[in-house]
C-alpha positions as CSV (number, residue, x, y, z in Angstrom):
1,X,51.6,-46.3,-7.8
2,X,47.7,-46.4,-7.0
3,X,47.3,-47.5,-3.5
4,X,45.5,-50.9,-3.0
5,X,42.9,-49.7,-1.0
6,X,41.3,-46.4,0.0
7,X,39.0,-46.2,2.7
8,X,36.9,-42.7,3.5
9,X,38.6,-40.0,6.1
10,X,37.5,-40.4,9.5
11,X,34.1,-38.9,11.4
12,X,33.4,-35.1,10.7
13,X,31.5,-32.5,10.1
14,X,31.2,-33.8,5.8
15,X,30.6,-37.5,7.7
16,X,27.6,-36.2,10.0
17,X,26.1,-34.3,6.8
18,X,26.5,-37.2,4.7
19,X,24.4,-39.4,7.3
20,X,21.8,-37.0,8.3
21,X,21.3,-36.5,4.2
22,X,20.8,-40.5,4.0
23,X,18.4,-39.6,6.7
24,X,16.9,-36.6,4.9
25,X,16.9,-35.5,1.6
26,X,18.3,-38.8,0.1
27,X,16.2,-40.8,2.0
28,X,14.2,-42.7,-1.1
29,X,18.0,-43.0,-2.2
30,X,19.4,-44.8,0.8
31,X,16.3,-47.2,0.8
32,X,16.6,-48.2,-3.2
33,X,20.4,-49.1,-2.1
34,X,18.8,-51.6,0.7
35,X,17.3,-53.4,-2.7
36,X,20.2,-53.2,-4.2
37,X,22.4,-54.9,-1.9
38,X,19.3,-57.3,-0.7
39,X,19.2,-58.4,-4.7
40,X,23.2,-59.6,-3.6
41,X,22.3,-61.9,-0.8
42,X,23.0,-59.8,1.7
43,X,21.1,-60.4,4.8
44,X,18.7,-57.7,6.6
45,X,20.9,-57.3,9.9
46,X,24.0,-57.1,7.7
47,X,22.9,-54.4,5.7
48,X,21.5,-52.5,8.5
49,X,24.7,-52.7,9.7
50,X,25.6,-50.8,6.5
51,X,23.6,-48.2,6.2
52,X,23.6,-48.0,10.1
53,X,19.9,-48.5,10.6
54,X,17.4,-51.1,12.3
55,X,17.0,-54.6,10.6
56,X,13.0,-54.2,10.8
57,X,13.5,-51.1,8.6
58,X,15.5,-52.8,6.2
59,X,12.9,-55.6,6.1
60,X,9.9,-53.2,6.0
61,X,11.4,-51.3,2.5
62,X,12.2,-54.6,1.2
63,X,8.8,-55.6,1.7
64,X,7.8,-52.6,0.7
65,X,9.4,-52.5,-3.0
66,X,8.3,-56.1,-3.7
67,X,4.6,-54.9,-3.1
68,X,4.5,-51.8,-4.7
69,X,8.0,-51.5,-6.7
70,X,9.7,-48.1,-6.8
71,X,6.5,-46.4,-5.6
72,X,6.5,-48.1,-2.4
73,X,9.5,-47.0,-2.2
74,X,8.2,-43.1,-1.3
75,X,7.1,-41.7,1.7
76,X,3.5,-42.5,3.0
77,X,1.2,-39.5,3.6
78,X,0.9,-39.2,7.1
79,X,-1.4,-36.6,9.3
80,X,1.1,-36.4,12.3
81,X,0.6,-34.5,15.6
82,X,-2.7,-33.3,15.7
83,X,-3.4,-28.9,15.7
84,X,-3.3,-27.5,18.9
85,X,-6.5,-25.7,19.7
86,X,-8.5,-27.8,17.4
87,X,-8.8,-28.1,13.2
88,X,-11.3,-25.3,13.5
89,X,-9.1,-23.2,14.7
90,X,-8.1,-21.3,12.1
91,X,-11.9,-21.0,10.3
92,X,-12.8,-19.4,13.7
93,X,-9.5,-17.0,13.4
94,X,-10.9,-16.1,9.9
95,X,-14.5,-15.0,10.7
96,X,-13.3,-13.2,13.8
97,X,-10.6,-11.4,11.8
98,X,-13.6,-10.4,9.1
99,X,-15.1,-8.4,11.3
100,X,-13.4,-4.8,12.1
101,X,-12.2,-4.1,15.2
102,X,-8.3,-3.3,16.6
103,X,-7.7,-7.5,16.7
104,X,-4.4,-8.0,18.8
105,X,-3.4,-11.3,20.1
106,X,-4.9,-10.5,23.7
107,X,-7.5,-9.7,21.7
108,X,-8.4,-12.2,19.3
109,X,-7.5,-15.1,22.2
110,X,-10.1,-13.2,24.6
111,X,-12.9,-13.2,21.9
112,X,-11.9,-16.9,21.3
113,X,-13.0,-18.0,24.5
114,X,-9.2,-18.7,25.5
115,X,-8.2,-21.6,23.8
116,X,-5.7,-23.8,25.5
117,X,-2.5,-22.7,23.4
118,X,-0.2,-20.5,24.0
119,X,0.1,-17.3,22.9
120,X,3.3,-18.3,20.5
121,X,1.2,-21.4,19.0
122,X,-2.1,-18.3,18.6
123,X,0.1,-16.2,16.9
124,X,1.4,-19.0,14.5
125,X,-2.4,-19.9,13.7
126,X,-3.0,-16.4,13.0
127,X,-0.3,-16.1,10.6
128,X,-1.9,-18.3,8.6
129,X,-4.7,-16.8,7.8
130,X,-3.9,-13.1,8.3
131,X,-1.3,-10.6,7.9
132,X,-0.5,-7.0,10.4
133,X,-1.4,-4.7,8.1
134,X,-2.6,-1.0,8.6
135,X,-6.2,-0.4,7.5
136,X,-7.2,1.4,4.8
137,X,-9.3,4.6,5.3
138,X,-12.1,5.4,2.1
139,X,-13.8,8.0,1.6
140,X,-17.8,7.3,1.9
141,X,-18.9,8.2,-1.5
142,X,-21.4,10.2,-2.8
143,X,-24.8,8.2,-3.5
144,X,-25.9,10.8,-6.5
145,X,-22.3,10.7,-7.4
146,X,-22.5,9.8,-10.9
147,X,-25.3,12.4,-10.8
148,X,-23.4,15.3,-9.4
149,X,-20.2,14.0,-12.1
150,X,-22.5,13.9,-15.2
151,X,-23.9,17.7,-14.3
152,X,-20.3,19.3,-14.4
153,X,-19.9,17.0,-17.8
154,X,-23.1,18.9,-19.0
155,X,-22.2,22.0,-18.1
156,X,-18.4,22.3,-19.2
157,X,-20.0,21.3,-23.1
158,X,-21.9,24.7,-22.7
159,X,-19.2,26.9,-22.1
160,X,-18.4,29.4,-24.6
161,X,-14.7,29.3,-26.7
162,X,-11.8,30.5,-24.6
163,X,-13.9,29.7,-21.5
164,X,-11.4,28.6,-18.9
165,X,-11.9,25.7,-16.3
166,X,-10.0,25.2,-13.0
167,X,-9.7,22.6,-10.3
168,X,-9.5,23.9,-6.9
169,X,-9.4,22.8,-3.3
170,X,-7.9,23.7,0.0
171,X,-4.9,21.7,2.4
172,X,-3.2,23.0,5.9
173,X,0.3,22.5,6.5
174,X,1.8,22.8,9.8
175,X,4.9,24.3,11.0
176,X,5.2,20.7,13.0
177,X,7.0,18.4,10.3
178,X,5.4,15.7,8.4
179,X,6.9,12.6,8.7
180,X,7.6,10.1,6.0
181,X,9.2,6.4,5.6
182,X,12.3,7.0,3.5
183,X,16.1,4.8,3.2
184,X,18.2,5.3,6.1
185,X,21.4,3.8,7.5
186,X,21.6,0.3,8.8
187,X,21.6,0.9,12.8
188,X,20.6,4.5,12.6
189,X,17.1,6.4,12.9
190,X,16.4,9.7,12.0
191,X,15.1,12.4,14.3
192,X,12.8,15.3,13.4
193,X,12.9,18.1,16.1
194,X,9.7,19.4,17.0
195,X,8.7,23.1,17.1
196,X,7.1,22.9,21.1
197,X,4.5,25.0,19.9
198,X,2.7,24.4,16.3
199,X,1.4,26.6,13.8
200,X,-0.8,26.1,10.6
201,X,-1.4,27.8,7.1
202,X,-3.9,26.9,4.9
203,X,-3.3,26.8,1.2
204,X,-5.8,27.7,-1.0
205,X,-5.0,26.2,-5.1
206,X,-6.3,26.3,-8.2
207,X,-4.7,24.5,-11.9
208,X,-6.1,25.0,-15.2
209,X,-7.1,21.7,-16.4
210,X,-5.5,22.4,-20.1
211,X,-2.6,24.6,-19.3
212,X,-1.0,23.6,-16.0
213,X,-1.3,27.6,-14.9
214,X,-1.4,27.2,-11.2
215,X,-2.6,29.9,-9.0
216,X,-2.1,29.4,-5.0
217,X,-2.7,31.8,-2.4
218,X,-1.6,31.0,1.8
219,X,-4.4,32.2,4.4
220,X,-6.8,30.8,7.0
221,X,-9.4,28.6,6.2
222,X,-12.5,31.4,6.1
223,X,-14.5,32.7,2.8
224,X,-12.4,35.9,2.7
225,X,-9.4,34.4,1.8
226,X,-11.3,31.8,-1.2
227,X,-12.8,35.2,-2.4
228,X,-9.1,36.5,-2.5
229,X,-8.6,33.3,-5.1
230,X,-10.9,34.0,-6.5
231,X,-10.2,37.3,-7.5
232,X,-6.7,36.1,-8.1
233,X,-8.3,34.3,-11.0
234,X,-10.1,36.8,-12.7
235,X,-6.7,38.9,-12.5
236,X,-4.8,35.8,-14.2
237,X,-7.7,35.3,-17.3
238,X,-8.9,39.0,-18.1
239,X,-9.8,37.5,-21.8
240,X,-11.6,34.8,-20.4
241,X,-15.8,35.3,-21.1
242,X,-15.9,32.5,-18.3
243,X,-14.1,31.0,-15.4
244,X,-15.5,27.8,-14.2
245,X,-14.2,26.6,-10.6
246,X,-14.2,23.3,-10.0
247,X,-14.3,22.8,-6.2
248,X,-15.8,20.3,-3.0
249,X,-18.0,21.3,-0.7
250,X,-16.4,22.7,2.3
251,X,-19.2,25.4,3.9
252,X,-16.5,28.4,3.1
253,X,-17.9,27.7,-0.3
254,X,-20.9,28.5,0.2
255,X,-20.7,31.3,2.3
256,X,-22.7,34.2,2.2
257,X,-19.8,36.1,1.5
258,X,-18.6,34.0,-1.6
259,X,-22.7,33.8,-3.2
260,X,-22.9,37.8,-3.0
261,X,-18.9,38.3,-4.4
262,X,-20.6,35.7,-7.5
263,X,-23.4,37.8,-7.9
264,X,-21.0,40.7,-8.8
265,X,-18.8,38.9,-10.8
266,X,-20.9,37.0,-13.2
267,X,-17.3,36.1,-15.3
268,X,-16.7,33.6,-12.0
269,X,-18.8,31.0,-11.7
270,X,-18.6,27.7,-9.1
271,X,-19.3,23.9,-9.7
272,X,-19.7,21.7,-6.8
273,X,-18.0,18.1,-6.9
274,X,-19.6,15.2,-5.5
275,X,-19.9,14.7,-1.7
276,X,-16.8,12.7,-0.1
277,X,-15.3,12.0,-3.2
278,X,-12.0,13.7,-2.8
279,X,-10.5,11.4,-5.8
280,X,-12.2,13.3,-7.8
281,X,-10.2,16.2,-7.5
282,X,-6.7,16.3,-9.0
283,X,-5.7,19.1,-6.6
284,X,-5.2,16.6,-4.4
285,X,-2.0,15.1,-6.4
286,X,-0.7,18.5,-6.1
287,X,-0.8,18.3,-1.9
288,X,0.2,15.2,-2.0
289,X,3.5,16.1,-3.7
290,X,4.3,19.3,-1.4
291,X,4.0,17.4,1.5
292,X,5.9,14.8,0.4
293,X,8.3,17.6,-0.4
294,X,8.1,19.3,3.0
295,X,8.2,16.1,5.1
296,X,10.8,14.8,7.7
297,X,12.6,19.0,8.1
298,X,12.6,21.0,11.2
299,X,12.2,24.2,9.7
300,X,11.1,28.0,11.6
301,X,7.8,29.4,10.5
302,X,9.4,31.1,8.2
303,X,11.1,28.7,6.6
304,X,8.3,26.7,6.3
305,X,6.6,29.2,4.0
306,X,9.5,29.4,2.2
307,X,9.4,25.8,1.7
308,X,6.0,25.9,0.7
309,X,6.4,29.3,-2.2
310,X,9.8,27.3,-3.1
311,X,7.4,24.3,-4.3
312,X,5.5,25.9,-6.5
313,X,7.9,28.3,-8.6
314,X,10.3,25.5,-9.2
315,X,7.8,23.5,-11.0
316,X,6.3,24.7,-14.5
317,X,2.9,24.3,-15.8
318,X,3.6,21.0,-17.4
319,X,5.0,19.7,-14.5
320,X,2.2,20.8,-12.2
321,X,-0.3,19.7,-15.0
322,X,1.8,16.0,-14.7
323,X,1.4,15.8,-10.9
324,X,-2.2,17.0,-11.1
325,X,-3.0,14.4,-14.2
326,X,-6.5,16.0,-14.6
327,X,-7.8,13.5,-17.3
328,X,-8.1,11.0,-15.1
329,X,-10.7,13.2,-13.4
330,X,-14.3,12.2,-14.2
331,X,-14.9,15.6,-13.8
332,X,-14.4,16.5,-17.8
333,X,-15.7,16.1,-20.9
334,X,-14.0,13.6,-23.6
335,X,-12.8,16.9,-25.8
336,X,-10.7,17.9,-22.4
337,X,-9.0,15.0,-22.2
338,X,-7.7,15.3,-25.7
339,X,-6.4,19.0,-24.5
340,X,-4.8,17.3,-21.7
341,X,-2.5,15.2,-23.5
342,X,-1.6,17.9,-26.2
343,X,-0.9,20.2,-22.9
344,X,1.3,17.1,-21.3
C-alpha cells in the first residue's frame, strides 16, 4: 500500500548540494519557480520561506520577470572587485615581457616600479599574458644567403655524369653524457654518473646525397684529420671524375693545409655553404640522431667510441639517407631531389 505521504530524508551531504545548486548552477531555475508559485498567490515572505531566501529577493525577481520576462530573469553583467595593481597592469606586463631579458618575478615587479600587489596576485597577472617558456636560440643568417645557395645550385648542374656530391660537417661528443628528457617512473629520477674528468672526440662525416653512403672518421678538430676525410673519399669513389664536398665554414676548411692537399687532388673539390646557416646542412640530422642515441649512459672512454662506431654500422644507407633527408636541403638542384626519393 502507497504511503500517504512522503516527505524528503533529512539534512546531508545530497541536501547541502542540492541547496548550494539552487544557489549555483540552477540559480535562473530557482528564480523562475519564485514566478511560479507567485502566479499561485503565494506571498513574497512565504515563498522566501520556501526556497529559504530573503523576501526582497523574491520581490526583486518578481519585479524583475514582469519588466523584462524570462530575460530578466538572467544574471546582470557586473564588473565586480576592481584589478589589483590597476587595468593597465597587464598591457604594462606585456611590453615589458616583449623586450628580452631573463624576466623573473623579482624581476619583472622591480622594473614595474613595485606595484602594490603581492607577489602571488604578480604572478597571476603574468599568467595571463605570458607563459615560462625556454628561449629559442637561431642561428643569425647569412645576408648573401640566397646568393651563396644559388652558387652551389649553379655549380652542381655543371658537373659531369657519375660526378658524386657529399654533405659534410663536423660535431664533438664528450665522454661526459648527454642528457635527455625521456618517461620515467612516477616518484623516481634518473641519475647519470659523471666521468670526474671529461674527454672529447670530434667526428668528422660525410653522406652522399643520392646513395646514403656514409663515410665518418673520429679525430681532433685540426685540418689534418678533414684531409684524412678527405682522402677517405677519394678511396670510397675511385670511378668518380668528381667529388663535390658540401661543407660550412669552419677555418679548418680553409687551411693552408687543406687548399695545397686540393691543389693535388684536382678529383676533390670544396663548396662552401652559407654563413650561420647550419639548417642548411643535413649532416646535422645525422648528429642529432647519435646523440640522441648516446644520451643519458655512463659509459668509459672506450665505451663511448664504441657507442659512437656502433651508430653508424647498424644503420644502412637508406636509413642514414632517411635521417639525413637531403632534399629538403636548398643546397641541390631540382634533378637531385628526384634521385633522393628514388634512393629513399
Amino acid at each position: 500500500m502507497r504511503p500517504v505521504c512522503v516527505f524528503a530524508k533529512g539534512p546531508g551531504e545530497e541536501i547541502e548540494r542540492l541547496r548550494a545548486d539552487l544557489r549555483g548552477q540552477w540559480r535562473q531555475a530557482s528564480r523562475a519557480v519564485m514566478v511560479l508559485l507567485s502566479l499561485q498567490g503565494l506571498p513574497a515572505a512565504q515563498i522566501a520561506v520556501l526556497l529559504e531566501c530573503h523576501p526582497a529577493t523574491v520581490r526583486r525577481w518578481i519585479g524583475r520577470f514582469n519588466s523584462g520576462g524570462m530575460a530578466g530573469l538572467a544574471d546582470r553583467p557586473r564588473r565586480g572587485r576592481p584589478l589589483r595593481g590597476g587595468t593597465r597592469l597587464a598591457s604594462r606586463i606585456a611590453a615589458l615581457l616583449a623586450r628580452p631579458g631573463p624576466w623573473a618575478l623579482p624581476r619583472i615587479w622591480r622594473y614595474l616600479d613595485w606595484p602594490q600587489v603581492s607577489m602571488r596576485t604578480l604572478y597571476r597577472r603574468v599568467r595571463r599574458v605570458a607563459i615560462w617558456r625556454r628561449p629559442k636560440l637561431t642561428a643569425r643568417g647569412d645576408p648573401y644567403h640566397d646568393h651563396v645557395v644559388a652558387g652551389i645550385i649553379a655549380r652542381l648542374i655543371e658537373l659531369p655524369r657519375r660526378a658524386v656530391v657529399l654533405a659534410e660537417d663536423e660535431t664533438h661528443l664528450n665522454l661526459l653524457p648527454h642528457v635527455r628528457a625521456s618517461w620515467t617512473l612516477r616518484g623516481t629520477r634518473p641519475t647519470v654518473v659523471t666521468p670526474g674528468k671529461n674527454r672529447q672526440v670530434t667526428v668528422f662525416g660525410a653522406i652522399e646525397v643520392t646513395t646514403g653512403i656514409w663515410i665518418y672518421r673520429l679525430g681532433r678538430r685540426r685540418a689534418a684529420d678533414f684531409i684524412a676525410l678527405l682522402g677517405m673519399l677519394i678511396e670510397a669513389f675511385p670511378a668518380a671524375p668528381a667529388i663535390v664536398v658540401i661543407c660550412d665554414n669552419d677555418s679548418i676548411h680553409h687551411a693552408r693545409a687543406v687548399t695545397a692537399y686540393l691543389t693535388k687532388h684536382p678529383r676533390v673539390e670544396l663548396l662552401y655553404g652559407a654563413r650561420y646557416s647550419p639548417h642548411d646542412n643535413p649532416v646535422e640530422r645525422i648528429w642529432a640522431a647519435l646523440k640522441n642515441y648516446v644520451a643519458n649512459t655512463a659509459v668509459t672512454w672506450p665505451g663511448r667510441l664504441r657507442q659512437i662506431h656502433s651508430f653508424f654500422r647498424n644503420r644502412s644507407p637508406g636509413q642514414m639517407l632517411d635521417t639525413a633527408a637531403p632534399w629538403t636541403s636548398p643546397w641541390l638542384p631540382p634533378r637531385y631531389e628526384q634521385n633522393f626519393w628514388n634512393a629513399a
